[in-house]
MDAnalysis code that builds the backbone (N, CA, C; Angstrom):
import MDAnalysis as mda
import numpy as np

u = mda.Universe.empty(609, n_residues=203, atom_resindex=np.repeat(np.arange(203), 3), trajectory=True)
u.add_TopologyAttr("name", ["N", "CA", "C"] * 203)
u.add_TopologyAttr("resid", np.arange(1, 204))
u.add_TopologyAttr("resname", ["UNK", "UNK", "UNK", "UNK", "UNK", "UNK", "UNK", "UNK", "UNK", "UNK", "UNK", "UNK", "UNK", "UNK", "UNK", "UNK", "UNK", "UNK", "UNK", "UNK", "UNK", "UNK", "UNK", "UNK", "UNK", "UNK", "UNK", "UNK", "UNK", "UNK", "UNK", "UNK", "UNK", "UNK", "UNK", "UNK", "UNK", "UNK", "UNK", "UNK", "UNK", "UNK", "UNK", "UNK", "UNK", "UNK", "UNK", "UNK", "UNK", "UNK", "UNK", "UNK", "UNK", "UNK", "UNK", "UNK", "UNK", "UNK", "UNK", "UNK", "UNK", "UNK", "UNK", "UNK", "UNK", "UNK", "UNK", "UNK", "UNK", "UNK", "UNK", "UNK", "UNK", "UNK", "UNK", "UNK", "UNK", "UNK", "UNK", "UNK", "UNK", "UNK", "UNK", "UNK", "UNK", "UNK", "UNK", "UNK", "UNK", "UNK", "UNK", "UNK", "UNK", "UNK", "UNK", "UNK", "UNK", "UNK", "UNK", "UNK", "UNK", "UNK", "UNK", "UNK", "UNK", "UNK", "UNK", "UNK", "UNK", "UNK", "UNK", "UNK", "UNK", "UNK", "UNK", "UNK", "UNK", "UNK", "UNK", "UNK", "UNK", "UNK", "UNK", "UNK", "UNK", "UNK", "UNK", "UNK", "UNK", "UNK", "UNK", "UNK", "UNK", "UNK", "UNK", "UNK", "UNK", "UNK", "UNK", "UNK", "UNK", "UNK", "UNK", "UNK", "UNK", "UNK", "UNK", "UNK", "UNK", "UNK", "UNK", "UNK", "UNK", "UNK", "UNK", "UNK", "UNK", "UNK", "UNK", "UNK", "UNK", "UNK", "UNK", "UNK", "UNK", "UNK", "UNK", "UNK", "UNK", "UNK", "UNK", "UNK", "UNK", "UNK", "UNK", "UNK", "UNK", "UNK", "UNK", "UNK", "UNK", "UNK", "UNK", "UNK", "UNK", "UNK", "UNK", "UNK", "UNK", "UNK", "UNK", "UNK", "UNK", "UNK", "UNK", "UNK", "UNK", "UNK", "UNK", "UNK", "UNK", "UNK", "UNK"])
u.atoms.positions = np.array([
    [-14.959, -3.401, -10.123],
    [-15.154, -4.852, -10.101],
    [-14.046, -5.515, -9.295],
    [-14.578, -6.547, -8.308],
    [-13.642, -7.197, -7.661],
    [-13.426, -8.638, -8.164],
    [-12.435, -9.303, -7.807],
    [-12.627, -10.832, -8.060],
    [-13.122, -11.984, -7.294],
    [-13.493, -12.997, -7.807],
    [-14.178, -13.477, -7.114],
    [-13.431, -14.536, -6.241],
    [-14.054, -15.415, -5.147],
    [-13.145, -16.249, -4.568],
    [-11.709, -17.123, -5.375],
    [-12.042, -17.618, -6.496],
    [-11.280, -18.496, -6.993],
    [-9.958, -17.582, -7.701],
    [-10.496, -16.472, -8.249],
    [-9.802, -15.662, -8.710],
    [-8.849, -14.651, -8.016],
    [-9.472, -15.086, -6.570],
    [-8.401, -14.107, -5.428],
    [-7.191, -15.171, -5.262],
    [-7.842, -16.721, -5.377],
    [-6.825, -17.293, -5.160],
    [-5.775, -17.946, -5.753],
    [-6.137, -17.738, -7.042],
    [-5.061, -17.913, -8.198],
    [-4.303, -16.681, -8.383],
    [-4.580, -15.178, -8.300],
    [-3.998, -14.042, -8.290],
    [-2.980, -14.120, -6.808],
    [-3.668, -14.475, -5.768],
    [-2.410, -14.560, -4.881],
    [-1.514, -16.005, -5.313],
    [-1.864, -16.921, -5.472],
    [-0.773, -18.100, -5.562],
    [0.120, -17.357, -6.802],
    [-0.144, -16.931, -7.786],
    [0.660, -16.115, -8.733],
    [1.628, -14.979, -8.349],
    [1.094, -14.203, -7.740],
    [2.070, -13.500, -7.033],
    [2.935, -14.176, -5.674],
    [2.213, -14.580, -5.384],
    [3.320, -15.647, -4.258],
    [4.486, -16.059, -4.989],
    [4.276, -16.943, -6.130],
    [5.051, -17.528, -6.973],
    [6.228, -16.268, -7.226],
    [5.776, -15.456, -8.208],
    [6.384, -14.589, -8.530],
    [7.343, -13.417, -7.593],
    [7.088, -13.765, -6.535],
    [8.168, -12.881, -5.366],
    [8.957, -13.856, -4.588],
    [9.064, -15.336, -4.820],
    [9.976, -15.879, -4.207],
    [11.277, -15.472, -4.150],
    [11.525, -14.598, -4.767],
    [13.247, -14.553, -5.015],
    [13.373, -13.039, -4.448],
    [14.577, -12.868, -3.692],
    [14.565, -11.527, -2.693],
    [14.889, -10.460, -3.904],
    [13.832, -9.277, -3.047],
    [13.756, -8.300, -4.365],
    [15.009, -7.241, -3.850],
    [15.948, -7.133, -4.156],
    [17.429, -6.524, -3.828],
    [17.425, -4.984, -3.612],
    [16.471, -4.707, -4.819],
    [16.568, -3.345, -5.051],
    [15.866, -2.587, -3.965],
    [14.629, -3.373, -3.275],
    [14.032, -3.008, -2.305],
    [14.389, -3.040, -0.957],
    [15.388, -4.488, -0.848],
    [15.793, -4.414, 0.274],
    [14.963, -5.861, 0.640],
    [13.481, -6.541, 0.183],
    [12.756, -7.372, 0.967],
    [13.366, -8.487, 0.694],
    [13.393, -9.390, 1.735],
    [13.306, -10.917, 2.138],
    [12.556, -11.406, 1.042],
    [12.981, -12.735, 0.551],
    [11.957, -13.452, -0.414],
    [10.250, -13.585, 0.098],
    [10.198, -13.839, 1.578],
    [9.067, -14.109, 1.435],
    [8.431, -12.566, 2.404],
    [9.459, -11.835, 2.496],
    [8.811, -10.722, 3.612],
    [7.708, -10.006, 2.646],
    [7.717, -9.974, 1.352],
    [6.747, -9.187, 0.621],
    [4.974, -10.013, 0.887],
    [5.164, -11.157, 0.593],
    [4.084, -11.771, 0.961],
    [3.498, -11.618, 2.340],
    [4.245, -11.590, 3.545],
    [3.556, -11.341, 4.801],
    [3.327, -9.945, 4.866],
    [3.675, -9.012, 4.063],
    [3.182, -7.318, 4.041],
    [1.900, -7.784, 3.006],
    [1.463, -8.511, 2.285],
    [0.262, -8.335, 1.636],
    [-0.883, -8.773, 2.821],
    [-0.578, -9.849, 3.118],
    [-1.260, -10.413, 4.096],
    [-1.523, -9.584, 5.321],
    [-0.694, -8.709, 6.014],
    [-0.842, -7.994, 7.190],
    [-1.588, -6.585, 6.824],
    [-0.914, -6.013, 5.193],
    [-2.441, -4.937, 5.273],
    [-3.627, -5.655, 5.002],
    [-3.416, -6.804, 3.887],
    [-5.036, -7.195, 4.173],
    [-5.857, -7.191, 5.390],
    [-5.398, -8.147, 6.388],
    [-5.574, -8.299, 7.183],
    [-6.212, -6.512, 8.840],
    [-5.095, -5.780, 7.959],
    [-5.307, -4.521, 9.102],
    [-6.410, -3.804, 7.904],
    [-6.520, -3.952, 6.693],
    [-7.351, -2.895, 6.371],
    [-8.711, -3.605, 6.413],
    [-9.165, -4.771, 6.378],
    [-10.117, -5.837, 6.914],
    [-10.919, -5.010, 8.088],
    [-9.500, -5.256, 9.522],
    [-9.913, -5.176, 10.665],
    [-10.380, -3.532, 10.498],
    [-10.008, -2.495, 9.925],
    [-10.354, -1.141, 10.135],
    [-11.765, -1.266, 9.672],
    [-11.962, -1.333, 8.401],
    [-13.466, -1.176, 7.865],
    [-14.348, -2.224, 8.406],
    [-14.197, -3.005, 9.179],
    [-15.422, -3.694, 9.872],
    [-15.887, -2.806, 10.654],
    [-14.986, -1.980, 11.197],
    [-15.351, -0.756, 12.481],
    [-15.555, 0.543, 12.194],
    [-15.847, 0.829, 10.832],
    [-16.074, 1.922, 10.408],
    [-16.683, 2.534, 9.170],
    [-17.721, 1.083, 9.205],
    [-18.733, 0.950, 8.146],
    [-18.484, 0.765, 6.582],
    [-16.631, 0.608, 6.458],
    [-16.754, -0.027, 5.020],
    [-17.396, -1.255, 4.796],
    [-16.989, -1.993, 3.441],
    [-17.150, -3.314, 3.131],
    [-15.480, -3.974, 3.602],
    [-15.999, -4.772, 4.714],
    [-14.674, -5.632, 4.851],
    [-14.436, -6.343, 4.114],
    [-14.973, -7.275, 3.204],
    [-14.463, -7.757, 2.281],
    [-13.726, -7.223, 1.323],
    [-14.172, -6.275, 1.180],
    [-13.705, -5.592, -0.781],
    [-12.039, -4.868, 0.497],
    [-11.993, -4.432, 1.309],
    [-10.851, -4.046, 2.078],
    [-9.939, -4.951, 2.283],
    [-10.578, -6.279, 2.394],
    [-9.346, -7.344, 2.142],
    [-8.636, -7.696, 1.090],
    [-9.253, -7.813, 0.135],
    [-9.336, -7.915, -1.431],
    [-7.845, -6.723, -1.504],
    [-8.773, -5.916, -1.760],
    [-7.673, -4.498, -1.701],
    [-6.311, -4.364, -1.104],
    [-6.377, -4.536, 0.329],
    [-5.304, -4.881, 0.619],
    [-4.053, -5.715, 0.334],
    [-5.068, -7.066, 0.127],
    [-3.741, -8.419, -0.482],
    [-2.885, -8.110, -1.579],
    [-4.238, -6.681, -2.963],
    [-3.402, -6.751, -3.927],
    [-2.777, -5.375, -4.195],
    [-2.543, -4.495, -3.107],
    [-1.903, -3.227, -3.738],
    [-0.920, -3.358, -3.699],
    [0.196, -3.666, -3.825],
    [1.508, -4.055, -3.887],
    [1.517, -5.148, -5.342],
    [0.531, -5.500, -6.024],
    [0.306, -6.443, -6.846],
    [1.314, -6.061, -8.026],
    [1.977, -5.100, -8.210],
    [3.421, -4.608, -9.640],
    [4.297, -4.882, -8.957],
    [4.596, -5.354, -7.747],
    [5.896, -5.356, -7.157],
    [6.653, -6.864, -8.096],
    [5.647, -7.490, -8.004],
    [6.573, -8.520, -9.245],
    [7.303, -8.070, -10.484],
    [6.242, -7.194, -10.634],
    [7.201, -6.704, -11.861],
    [8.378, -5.956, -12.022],
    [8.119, -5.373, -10.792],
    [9.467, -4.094, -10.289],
    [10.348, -4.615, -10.009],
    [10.239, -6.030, -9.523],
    [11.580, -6.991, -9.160],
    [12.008, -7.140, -10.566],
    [11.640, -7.588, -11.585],
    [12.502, -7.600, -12.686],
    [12.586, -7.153, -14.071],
    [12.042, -5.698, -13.998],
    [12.453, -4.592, -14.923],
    [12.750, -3.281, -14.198],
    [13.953, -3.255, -14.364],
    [14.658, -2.054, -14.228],
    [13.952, -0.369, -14.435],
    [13.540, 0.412, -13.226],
    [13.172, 1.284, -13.323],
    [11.503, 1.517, -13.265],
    [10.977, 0.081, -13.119],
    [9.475, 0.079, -13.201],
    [8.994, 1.030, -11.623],
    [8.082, 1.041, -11.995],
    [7.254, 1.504, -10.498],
    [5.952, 0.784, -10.104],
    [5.867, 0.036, -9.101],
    [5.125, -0.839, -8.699],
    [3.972, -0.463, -8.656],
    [3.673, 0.765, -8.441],
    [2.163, 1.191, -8.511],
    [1.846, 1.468, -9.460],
    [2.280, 2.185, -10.959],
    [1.407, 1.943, -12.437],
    [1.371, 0.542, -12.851],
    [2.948, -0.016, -12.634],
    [2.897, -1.032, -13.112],
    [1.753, -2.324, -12.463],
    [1.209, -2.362, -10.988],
    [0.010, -2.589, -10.387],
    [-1.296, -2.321, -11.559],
    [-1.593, -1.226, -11.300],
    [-2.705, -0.847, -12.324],
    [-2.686, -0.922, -13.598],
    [-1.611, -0.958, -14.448],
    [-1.712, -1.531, -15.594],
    [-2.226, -2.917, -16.016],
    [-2.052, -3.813, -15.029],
    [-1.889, -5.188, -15.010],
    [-3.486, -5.193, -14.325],
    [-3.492, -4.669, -13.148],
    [-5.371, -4.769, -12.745],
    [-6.408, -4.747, -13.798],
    [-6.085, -3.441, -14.410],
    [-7.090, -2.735, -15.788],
    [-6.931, -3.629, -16.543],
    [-5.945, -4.278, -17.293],
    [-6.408, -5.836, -17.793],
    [-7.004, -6.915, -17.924],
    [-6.805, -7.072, -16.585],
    [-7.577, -7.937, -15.810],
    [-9.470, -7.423, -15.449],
    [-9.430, -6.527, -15.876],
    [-10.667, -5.627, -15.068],
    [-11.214, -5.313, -13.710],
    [-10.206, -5.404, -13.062],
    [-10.383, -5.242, -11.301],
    [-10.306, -3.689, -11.434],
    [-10.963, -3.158, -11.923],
    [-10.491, -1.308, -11.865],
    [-10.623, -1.252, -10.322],
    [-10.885, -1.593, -8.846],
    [-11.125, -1.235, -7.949],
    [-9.616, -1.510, -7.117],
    [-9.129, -2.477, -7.678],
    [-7.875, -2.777, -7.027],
    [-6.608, -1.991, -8.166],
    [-7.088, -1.627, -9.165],
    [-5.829, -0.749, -9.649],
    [-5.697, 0.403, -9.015],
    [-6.917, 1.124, -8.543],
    [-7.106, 2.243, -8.256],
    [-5.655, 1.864, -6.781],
    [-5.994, 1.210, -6.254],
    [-5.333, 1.650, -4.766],
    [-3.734, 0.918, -5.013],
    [-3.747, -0.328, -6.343],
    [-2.125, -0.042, -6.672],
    [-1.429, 1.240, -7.277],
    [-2.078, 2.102, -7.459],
    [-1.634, 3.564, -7.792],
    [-1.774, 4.394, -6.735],
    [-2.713, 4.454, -5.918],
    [-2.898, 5.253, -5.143],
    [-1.976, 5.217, -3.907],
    [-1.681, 4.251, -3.361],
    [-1.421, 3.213, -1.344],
    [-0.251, 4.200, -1.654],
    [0.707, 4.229, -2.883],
    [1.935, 5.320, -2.722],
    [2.094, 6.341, -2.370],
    [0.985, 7.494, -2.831],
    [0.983, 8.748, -2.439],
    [0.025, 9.564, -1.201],
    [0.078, 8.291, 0.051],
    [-0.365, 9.029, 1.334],
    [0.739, 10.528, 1.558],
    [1.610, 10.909, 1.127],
    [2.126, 12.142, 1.482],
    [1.329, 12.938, 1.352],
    [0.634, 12.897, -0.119],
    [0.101, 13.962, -0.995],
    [1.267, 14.654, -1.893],
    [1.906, 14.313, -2.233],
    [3.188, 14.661, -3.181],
    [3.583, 13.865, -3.832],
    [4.107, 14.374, -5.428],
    [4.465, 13.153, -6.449],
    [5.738, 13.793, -7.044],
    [6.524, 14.867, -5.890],
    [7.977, 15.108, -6.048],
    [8.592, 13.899, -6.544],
    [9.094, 14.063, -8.051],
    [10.492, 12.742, -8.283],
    [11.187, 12.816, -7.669],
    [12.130, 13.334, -6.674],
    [13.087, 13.383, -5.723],
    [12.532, 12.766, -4.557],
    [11.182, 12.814, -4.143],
    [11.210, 11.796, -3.078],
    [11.266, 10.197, -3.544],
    [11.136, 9.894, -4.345],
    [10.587, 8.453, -4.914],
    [12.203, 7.688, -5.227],
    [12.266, 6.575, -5.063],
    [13.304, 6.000, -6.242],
    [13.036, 5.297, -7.934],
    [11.709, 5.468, -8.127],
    [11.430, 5.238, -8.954],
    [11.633, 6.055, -10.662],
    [11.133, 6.050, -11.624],
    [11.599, 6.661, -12.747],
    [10.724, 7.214, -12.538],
    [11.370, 8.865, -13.091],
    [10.364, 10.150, -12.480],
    [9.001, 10.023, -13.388],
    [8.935, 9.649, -14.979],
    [8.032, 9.343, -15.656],
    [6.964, 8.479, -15.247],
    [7.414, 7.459, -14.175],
    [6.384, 6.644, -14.328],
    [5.296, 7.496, -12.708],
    [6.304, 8.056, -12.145],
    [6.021, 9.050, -11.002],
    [4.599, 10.026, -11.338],
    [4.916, 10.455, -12.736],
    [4.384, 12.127, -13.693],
    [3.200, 11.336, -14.385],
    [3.738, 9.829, -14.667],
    [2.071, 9.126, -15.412],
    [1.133, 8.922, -13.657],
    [1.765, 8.497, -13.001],
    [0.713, 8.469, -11.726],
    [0.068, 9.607, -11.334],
    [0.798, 10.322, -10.756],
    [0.037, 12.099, -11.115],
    [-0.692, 12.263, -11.785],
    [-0.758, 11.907, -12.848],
    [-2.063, 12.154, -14.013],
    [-2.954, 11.456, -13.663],
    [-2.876, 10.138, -13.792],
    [-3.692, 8.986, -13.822],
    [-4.904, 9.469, -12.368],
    [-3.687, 10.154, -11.020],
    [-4.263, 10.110, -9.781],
    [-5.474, 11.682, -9.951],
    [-5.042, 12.174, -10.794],
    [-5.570, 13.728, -10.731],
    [-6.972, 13.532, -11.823],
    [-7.214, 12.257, -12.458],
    [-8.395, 12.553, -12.524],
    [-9.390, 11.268, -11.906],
    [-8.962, 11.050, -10.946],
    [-9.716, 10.051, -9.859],
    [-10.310, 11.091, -8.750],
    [-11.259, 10.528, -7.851],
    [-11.447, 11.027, -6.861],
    [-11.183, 10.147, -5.455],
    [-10.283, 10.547, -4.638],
    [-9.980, 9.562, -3.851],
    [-11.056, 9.122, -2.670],
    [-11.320, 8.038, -2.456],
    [-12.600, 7.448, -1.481],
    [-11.991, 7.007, -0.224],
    [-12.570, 6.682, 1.064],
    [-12.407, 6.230, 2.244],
    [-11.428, 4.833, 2.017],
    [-11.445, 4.293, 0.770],
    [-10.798, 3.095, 0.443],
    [-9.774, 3.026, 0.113],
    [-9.146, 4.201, -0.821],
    [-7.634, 4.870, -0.832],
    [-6.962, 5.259, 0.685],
    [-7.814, 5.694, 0.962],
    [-7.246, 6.339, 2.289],
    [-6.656, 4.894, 3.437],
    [-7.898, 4.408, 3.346],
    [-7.492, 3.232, 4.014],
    [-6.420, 2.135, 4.001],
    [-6.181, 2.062, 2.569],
    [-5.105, 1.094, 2.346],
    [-3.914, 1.838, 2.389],
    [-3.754, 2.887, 1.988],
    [-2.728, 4.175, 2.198],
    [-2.667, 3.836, 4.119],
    [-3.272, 4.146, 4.893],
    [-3.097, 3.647, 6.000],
    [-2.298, 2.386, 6.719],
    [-3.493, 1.176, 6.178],
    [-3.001, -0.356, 6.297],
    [-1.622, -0.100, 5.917],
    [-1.448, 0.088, 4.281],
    [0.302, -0.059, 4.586],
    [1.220, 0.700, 5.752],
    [1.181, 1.565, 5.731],
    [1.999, 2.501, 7.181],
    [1.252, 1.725, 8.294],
    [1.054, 1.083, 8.559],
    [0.490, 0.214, 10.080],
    [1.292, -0.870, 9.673],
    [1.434, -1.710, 8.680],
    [2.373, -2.187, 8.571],
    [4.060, -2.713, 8.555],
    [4.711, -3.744, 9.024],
    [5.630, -3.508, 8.812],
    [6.386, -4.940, 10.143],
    [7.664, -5.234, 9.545],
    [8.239, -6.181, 10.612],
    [7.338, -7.888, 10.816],
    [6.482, -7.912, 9.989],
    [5.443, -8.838, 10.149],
    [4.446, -8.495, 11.301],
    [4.139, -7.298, 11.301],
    [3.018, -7.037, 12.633],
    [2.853, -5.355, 12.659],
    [1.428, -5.154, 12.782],
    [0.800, -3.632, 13.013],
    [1.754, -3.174, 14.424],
    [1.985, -1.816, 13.410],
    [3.066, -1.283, 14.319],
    [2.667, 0.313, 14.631],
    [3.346, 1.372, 15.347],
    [2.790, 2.933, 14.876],
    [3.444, 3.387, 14.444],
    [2.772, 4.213, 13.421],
    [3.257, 5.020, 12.048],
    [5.131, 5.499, 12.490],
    [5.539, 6.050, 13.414],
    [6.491, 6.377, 13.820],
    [8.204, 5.352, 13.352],
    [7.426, 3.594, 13.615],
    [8.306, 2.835, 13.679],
    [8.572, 2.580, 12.077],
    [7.329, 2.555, 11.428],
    [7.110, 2.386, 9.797],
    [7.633, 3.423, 9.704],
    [7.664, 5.067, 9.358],
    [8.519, 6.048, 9.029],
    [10.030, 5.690, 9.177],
    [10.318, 5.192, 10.082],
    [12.116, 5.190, 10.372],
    [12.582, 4.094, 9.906],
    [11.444, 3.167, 9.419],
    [12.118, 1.806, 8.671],
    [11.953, 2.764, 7.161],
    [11.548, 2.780, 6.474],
    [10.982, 3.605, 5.455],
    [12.469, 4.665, 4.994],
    [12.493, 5.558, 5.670],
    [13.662, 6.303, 5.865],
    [14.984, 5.801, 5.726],
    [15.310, 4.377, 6.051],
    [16.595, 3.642, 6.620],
    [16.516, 2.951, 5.000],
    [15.548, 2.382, 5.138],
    [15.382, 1.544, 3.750],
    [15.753, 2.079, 2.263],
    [15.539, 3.320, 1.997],
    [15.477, 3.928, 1.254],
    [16.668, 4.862, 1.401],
    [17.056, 5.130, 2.636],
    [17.985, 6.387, 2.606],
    [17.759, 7.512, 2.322],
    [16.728, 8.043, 2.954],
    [15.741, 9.254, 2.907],
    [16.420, 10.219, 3.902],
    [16.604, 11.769, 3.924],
    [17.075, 12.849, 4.528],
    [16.241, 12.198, 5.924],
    [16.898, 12.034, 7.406],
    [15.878, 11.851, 8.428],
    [15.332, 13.096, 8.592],
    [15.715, 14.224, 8.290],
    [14.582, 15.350, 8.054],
    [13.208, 15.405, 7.783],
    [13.473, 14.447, 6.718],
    [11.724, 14.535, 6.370],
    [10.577, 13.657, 7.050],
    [11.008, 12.744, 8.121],
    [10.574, 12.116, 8.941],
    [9.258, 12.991, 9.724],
    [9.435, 13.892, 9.850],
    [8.533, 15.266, 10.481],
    [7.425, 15.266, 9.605],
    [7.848, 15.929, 7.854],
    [6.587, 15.750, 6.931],
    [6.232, 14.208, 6.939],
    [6.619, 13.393, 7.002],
    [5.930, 11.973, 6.626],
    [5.019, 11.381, 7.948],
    [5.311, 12.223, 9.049],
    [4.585, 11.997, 10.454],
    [3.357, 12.840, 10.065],
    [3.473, 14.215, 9.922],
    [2.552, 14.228, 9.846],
    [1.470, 13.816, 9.056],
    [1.785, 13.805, 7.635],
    [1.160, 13.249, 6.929],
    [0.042, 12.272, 7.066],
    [1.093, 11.194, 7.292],
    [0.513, 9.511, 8.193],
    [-0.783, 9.609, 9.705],
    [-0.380, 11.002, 10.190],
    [-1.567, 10.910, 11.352],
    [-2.829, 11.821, 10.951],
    [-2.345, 12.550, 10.328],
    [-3.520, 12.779, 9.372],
    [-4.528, 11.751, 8.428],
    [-4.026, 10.518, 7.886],
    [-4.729, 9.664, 7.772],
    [-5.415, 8.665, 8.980],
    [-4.218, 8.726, 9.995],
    [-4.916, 7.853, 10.798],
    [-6.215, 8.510, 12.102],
    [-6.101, 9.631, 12.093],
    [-6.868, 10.958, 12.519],
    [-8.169, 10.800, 11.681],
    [-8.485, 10.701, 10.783],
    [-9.447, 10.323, 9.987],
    [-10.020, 8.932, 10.608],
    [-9.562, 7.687, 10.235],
    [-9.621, 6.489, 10.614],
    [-10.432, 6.373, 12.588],
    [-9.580, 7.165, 13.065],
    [-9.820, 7.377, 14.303],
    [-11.310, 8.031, 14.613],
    [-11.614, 9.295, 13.810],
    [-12.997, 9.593, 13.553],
    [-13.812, 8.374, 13.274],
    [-13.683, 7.763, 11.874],
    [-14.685, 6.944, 11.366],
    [-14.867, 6.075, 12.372],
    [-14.121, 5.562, 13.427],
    [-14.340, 4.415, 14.072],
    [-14.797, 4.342, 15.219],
    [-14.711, 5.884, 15.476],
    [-14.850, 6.325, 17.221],
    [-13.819, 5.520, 18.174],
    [-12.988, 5.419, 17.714],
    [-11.573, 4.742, 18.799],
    [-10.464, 5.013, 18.403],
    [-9.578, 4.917, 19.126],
    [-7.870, 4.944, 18.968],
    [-7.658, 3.780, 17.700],
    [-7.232, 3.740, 16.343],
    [-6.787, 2.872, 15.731],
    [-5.869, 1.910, 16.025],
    [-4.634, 2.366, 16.595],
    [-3.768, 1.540, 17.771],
    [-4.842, 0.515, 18.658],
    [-5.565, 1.470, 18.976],
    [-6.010, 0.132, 20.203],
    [-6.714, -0.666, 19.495],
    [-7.696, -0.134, 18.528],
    [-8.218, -1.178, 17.566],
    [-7.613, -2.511, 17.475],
    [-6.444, -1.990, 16.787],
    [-5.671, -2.843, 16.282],
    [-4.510, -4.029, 17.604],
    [-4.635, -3.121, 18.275],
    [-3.159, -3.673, 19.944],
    [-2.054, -3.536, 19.908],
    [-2.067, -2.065, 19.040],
    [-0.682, -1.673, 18.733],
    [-0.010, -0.763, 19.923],
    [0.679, -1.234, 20.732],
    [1.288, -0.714, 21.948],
    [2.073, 0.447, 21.728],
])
């Protein structure tokens, strides 16, 4: 179940509200979190018009997978993606919890050592993710975010090394997280019959 117009727009003015204040632990600008909802919406929109999803329900999706990050700003140790889907499943959007749990684990790994998050809430996602089946719609927003980044669709390459810097990640693993990432967008590229970059005018 998705929400409906009025309800997209009280869920974003709410979270708008709720991320004004720079989230430290992450590193984001007060309002840089809001223009990353808006820009995957916006890129996972533009993908599934061209590759036979529902663009709508891809916008939807997009605006809200990042939707726990409010909360992660102010409890210590949360993780934005259960804490996402906890709060969806409430609400009854099961379609948008799914991809606030999911948009995290484009690696395919739920190593606690890669994450900064609490390894528990890491080991409840794992579960939660292992008895889902993931759809063209996971994949996609798992995408949109890594196209993301800087306020503008970028290639996966430039998102990896912000990612890396941000976090303070071994630049070693820059290699697994490349590939990873073109493996989704290798997919994307199938469904659409075009370069996703160019799709998009990502130079």
């Amino acid at each position: 179940m998705l929400p409906d117009k009025k309800a997209v727009k009280n869920l974003f003015d709410f979270v708008c509200e709720k991320t004004k204040e720079p989230n430290i632990a992450r590193g984001c600008a007060a309002d840089e979190s809001v223009h990353h909802y808006i820009d995957v919406s916006r890129c996972a929109e533009k993908i599934a018009s061209h590759c036979g999803l529902d663009s709508h329900k891809a916008k939807i999706l997009g605006l809200f997978h990042d939707y726990g990050e409010y909360i992660e700003r102010t409890v210590p140790g949360t993780f934005h993606g259960t804490a996402g889907y906890d709060e969806m499943m409430k609400l009854g959007y099961d379609e948008i919890a799914r991809v606030c749990l999911t948009h995290s684990f484009w690696k395919g790994t739920f190593a606690p050592e890669h994450f900064v998050y609490d390894k528990k809430e890491i080991e409840r996602a794992k579960e939660l993710i292992s008895k889902m089946e993931l759809d063209d719609y996971d994949y996609l927003i798992q995408l949109s975010d890594m196209l993301c980044c800087h306020r503008k669709f970028v290639r996966l390459e430039e998102r990896i090394d912000y990612i890396i810097k941000k976090y303070n990640r071994d630049p070693k693993e820059s290699e697994g997280m490349k590939k990873a990432a073109e493996k989704l967008k290798k997919r994307f590229d199938k469904l659409c019959g075009q370069d996703i970059y160019e799709l998009l005018g990502i130079k």
